[in-house]
C-alpha positions in Angstrom: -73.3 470.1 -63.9 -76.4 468.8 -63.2 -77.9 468.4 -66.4 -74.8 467.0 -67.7 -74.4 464.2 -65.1 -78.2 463.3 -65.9 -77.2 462.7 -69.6 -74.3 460.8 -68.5 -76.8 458.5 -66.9 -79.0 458.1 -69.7 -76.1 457.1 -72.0 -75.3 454.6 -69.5 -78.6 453.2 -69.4 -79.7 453.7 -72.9 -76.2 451.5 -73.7 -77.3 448.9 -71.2 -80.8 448.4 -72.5 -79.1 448.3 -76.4 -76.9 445.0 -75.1 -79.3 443.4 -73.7 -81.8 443.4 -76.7 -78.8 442.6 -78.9 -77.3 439.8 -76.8 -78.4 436.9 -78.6 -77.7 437.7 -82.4 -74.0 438.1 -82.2 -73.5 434.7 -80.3 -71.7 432.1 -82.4 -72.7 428.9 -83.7 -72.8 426.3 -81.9 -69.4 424.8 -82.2 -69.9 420.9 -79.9 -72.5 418.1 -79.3 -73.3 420.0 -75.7 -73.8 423.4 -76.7 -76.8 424.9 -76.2 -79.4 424.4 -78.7 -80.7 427.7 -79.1 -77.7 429.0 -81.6 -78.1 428.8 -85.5 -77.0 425.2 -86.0 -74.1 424.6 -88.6 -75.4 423.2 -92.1 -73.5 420.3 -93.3 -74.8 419.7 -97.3 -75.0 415.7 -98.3 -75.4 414.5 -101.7 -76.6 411.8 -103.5 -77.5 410.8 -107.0 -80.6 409.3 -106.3 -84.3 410.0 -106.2 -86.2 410.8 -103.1 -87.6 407.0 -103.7 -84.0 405.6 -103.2 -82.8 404.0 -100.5 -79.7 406.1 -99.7 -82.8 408.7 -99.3 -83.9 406.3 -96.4 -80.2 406.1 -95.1 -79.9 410.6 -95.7 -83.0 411.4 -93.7 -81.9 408.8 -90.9 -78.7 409.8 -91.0 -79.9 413.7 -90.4 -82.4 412.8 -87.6 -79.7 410.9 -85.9 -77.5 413.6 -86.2 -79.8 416.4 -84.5 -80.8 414.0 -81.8 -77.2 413.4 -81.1 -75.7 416.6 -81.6 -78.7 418.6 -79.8 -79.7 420.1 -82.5 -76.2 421.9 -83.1 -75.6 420.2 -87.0 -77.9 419.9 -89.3 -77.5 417.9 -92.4 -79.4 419.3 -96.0 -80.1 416.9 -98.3 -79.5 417.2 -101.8 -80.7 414.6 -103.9 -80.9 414.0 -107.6 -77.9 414.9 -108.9 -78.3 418.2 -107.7 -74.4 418.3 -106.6 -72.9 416.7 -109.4 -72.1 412.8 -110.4 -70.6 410.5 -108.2 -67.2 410.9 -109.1 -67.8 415.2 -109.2 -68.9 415.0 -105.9 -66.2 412.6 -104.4 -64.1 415.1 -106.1 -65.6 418.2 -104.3 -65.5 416.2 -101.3 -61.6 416.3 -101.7 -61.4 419.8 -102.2 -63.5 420.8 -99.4 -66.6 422.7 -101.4 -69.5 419.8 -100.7 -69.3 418.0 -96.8 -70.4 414.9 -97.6 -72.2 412.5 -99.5 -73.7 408.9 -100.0 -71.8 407.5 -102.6 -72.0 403.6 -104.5 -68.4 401.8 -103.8 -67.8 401.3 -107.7 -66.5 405.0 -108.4 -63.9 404.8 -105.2 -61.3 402.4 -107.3 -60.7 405.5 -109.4 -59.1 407.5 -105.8 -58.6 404.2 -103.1 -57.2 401.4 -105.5 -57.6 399.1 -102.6 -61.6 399.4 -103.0 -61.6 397.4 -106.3 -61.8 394.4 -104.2 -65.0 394.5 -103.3 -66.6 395.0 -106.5 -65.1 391.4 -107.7 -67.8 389.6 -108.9 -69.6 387.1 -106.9 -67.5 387.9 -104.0 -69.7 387.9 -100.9 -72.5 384.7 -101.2 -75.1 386.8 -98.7 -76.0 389.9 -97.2 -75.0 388.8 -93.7 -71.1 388.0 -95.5 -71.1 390.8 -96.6 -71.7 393.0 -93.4 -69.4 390.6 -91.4 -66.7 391.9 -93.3 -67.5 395.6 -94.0 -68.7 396.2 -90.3 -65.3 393.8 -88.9 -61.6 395.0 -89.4 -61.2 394.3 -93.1 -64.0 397.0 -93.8 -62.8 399.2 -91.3 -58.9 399.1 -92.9 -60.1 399.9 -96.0 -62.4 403.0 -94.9 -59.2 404.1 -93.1 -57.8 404.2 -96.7 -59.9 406.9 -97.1 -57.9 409.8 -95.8 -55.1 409.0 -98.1 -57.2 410.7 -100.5 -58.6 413.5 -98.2 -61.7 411.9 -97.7 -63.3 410.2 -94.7 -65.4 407.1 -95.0 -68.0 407.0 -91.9 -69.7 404.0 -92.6 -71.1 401.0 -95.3 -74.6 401.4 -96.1 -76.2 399.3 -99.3 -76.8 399.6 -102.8 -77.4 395.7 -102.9 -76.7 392.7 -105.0 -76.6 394.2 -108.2 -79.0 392.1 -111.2 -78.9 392.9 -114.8 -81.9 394.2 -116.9 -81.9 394.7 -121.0 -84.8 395.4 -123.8 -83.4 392.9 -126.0 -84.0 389.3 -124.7 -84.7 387.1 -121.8 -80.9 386.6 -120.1 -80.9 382.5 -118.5 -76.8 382.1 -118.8 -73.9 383.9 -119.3 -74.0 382.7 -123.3 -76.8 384.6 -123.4 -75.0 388.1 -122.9 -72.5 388.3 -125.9 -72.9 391.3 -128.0 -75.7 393.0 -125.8 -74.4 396.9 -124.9 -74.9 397.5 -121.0 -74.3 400.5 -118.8 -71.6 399.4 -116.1 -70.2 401.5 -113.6 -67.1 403.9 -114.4 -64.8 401.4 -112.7 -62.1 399.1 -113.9 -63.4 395.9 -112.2 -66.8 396.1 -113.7 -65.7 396.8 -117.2 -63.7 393.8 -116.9 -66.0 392.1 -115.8 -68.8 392.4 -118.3 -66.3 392.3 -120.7 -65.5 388.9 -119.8 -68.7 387.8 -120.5 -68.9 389.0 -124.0 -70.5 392.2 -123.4 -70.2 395.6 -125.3 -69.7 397.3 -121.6 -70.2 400.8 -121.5 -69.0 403.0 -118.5 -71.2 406.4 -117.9 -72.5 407.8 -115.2 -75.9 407.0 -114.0 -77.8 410.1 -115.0 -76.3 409.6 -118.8 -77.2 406.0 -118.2 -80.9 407.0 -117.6 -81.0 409.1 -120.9 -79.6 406.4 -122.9 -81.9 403.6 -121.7 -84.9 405.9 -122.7 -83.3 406.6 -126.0 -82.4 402.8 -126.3 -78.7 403.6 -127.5 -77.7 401.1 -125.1 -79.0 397.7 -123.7 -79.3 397.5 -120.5 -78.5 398.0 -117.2 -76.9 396.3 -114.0 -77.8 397.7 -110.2 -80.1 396.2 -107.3 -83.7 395.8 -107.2 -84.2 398.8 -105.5 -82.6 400.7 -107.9 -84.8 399.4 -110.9 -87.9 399.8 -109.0 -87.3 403.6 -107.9 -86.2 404.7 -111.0 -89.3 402.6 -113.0 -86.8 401.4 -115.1 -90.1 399.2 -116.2 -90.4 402.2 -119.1 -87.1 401.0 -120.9 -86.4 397.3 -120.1 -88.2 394.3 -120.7 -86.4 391.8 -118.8 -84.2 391.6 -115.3 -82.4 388.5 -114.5 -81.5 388.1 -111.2 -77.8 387.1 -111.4 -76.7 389.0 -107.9 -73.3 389.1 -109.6 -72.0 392.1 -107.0 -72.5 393.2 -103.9 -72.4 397.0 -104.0 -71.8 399.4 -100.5 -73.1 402.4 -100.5 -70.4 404.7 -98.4 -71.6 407.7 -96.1 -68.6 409.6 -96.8 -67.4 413.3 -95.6 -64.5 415.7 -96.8 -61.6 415.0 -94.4 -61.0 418.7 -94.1 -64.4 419.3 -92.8 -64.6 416.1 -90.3 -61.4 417.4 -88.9 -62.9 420.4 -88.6 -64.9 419.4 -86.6 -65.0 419.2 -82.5 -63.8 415.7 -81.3 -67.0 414.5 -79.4 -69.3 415.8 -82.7 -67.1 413.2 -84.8 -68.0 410.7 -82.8 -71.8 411.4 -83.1 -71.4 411.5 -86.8 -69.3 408.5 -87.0 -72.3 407.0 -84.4 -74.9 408.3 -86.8 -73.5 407.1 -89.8 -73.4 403.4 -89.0 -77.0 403.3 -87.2 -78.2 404.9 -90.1 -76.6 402.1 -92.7 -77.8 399.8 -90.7 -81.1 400.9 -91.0 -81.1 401.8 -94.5 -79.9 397.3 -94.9 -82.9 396.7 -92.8 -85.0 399.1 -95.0 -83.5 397.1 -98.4 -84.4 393.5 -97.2 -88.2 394.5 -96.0 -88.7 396.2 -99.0 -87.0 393.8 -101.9 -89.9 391.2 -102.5 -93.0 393.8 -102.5 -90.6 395.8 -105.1 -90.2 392.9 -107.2 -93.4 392.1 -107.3 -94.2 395.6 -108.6 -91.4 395.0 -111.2 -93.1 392.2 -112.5 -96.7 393.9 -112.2 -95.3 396.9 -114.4 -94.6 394.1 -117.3 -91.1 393.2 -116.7 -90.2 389.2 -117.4 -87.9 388.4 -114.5 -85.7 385.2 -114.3 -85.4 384.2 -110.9 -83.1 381.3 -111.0 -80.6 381.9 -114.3 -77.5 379.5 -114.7 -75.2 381.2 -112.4 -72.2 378.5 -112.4 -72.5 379.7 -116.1 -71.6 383.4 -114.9 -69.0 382.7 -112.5 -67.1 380.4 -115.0 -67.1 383.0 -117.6 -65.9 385.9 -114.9 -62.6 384.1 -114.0 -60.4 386.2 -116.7 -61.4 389.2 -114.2 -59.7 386.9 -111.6 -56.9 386.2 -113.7 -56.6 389.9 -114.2 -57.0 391.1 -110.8 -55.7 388.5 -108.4 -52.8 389.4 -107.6 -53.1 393.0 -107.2 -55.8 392.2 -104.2 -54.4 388.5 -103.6 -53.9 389.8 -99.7 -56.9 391.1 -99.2 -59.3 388.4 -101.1 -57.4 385.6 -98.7 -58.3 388.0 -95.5 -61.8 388.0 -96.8 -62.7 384.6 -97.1 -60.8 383.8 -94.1 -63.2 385.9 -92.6 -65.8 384.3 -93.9 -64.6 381.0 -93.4 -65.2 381.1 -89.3 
C-alpha cells in the first residue's frame, strides 16, 4: 500500500511540474488591443504594387508601427510589396474573397467594384492638395468609403498617389494639341480612358507592372502618374519628357477585406481605423517634402520637364469626359464643389 500511494504522489507531481512548463504554448492569440503582449501576435498581410522607394511604402511601414503601438503589440501587419500579391485589381479581388487582409490600393481600379468612385478620377477636379483632403477627410469622402462594404470591402482611409503628370519618349508635351496620336498607359478605368481619349490619345489600359515592360520595350508612349511615382520607378530609363499637367488627383486607399475587419474585436477596429488615417496623413506630409528634391533628380537624370504647359488647353479638350459622365455623378460633383466653395 505504501509503495503504491508513493507512486500516486509522484504522478501527481510529475503532472503538476508537466503543466507548468507547458502553460504558455497552448495560450491563444491575442484576440484585443489590451491583451497581453506576450502571445504570438496575429499577422495581418498588406499589399502593394509598389517598390520599397514608393510612397505607399512610407504610408505601409507607418501604418504597421502605428498599429503595434496601438494594439500592444497584439497585430502585426507584413508587408508585401512589389507585386508580390497580385495587380491592383487581383488583390482588391482577394480582398473580397477574404484570402489577402488588406492593401494600399490607387483609387482608379475601385470604379470597376464602387461605381460611385469614378468621381474622383474626373479630370482637373480638385485645384490643390488641401481641396482635395477637405473633401476625402469631410463627409463626402467618408460616404463614399462607406460604399465600400457594398462590395465586401472596407475602406480605412485616403492616403496619396498625387496629382498625376504625363511623361512620353516622343516629344516635348506644351498643350493638349500636342497629344494626338501619342499611345499612353492609362489606368484600367473608364474615366481615364475617356479621358485621354478626349484629348486625341491612343489610350491604353494595363496594369502597371505590364506598363513598366512596355515602356522599356517602347511599345507604348508614355505614361501618366505623380512625381513620386516617376522618380521611384526611374522612369528616367524610358521617357524623355514629363509635363506637369496635374490633370488628376489620385487617392491612394488603405483598404481591408470586410470579412476580416469584422473579424476583428470592436476596440482593434478602431485602432486600425485610427492607424490608417495617421498614417495617410503622414504618407501626404511625406509626398509634399519630398516632390521638389525628386524633381530635381528627374531633371538631373536627363529628363526635359515643362513646368508651366497650356493647361486651359487641357481642360477645354476634356469636357466630352464631362459630357459623358455628368450626369451619372451630377449629385455628387455639385456636393463637391459646394464643399469647396466655403
Amino acid at each position: 500500500m505504501k509503495r503504491f500511494l508513493s507512486m500516486v504522489a509522484m504522478t501527481t507531481a510529475l503532472v503538476v511540474a508537466l503543466t507548468a512548463c507547458g502553460g504558455s504554448s497552448t495560450q491563444p492569440a491575442a484576440e484585443g488591443a489590451g491583451d497581453s503582449a506576450s502571445a504570438e501576435p496575429v499577422i495581418i498581410k498588406l499589399g502593394t504594387t509598389v517598390n520599397e522607394q514608393d510612397s505607399f511604402q512610407i504610408a505601409a511601414e507607418k501604418f504597421k508601427e502605428l498599429v503595434a503601438e496601438k494594439t500592444n503589440g497584439a497585430y502585426e501587419i507584413e508587408i508585401y510589396p512589389n507585386g508580390s500579391l497580385g495587380d491592383e485589381r487581383t488583390m482588391l479581388e482577394s480582398m473580397q474573397m477574404g484570402t489577402l487582409d488588406m492593401g494600399i490600393i490607387t483609387s482608379g481600379p475601385f470604379v470597376n467594384f464602387i461605381p460611385e468612385m469614378g468621381v474622383l478620377d474626373m479630370p482637373f477636379l480638385f485645384p490643390d492638395n488641401a481641396s482635395a483632403y477637405k473633401v476625402l477627410d469631410g463627409e463626402i469622402g467618408q460616404g463614399l468609403l462607406d460604399e465600400f462594404e457594398g462590395a465586401n470591402l472596407k475602406g480605412l482611409a485616403y492616403a496619396e498617389r498625387g496629382f498625376r503628370n504625363l511623361t512620353n519618349n516622343v516629344k516635348p508635351v506644351t498643350s493638349a494639341a500636342d497629344l494626338n496620336g501619342l499611345k499612353i498607359r492609362v489606368m484600367e478605368n473608364e474615366v481615364y480612358i475617356s479621358t485621354f481619349e478626349s484629348l486625341g490619345v491612343n489610350a491604353v489600359p494595363m496594369a502597371w507592372s505590364e506598363a513598366l515592360t512596355a515602356l522599356q520595350q517602347h511599345t507604348i508612349d508614355g505614361q501618366e502618374n505623380p512625381v513620386n511615382v516617376i522618380h521611384s520607378f526611374k522612369l528616367w530609363e524610358s521617357q524623355k519628357y514629363l509635363t506637369m499637367t496635374r490633370h488628376a488627383y489620385a487617392s491612394a486607399i488603405i483598404t481591408m477585406s470586410l470579412q476580416k475587419f469584422n473579424a476583428l474585436p470592436e476596440d482593434v477596429q478602431v485602432a486600425f481605423k485610427e492607424a490608417a488615417q495617421e498614417a495617410a496623413e503622414y504618407e501626404r506630409q511625406w509626398v509634399a517634402d519630398n516632390e521638389a528634391s525628386q524633381l530635381e533628380d528627374i531633371k538631373a537624370n536627363g529628363v526635359e520637364v515643362v513646368e508651366n504647359p497650356d493647361i486651359e488647353s487641357f481642360k477645354a479638350a476634356v469636357q466630352p469626359t464631362y459630357d459623358k459622365y455628368g450626369e451619372q455623378y451630377a449629385d455628387l460633383i455639385a456636393q463637391i464643389q459646394d464643399a469647396l466653395s466655403k
